[in-house]
C-alpha angles and dihedrals in degrees: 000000000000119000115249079245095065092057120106107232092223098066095234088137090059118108124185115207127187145156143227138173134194134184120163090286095055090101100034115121105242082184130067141189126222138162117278103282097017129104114242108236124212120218108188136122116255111236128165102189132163123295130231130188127203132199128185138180117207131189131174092272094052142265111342092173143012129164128183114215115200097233127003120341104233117201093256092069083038093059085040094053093051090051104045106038105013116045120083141154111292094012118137116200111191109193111218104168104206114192092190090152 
């Protein structure tokens, strides 16, 4: 762990990193409005197509790495990804976990 003391001012050292996923659901309301005493009614089309996952890592300057996984990223190819393509000398990765779903 680096010493407050070792960190740039100017958060160049930061990296952000975040995933999303999307399959042909993705878009689809899973809520509904409906007058007071009626039942809402969906009208969409049923697919179960295939799932993708994507990672990225962001710093000030821009992407330095980015993979598609074909399903759910687990946190075994998570933990992969960050140390394959993310760490480096003089990166600080703080971990906020938003559940914001």
């Amino acid at each position: 762990m680096q010493g407050s003391e070792d960190f740039l001012q100017d958060g160049l050292q930061f990296v952000c990193v975040d995933e999303t996923s999307k399959n042909e659901q993705t878009f689809a309301r899973k809520y509904g409005r409906a007058y007071s005493g009626e039942r809402a009614e969906l009208k969409d089309v049923f697919v179960q197509g295939d799932r993708y996952s994507l990672v990225t890592a962001l710093t000030v300057d821009g992407y330095i790495a980015s993979d598609v996984v074909p399903g759910s990223l687990d946190s075994m190819d998570f933990l992969e990804f960050i140390q394959e393509k993310v760490v480096r000398p003089n990166v600080v990765l703080p971990w906020i976990e938003l559940n914001y779903h």
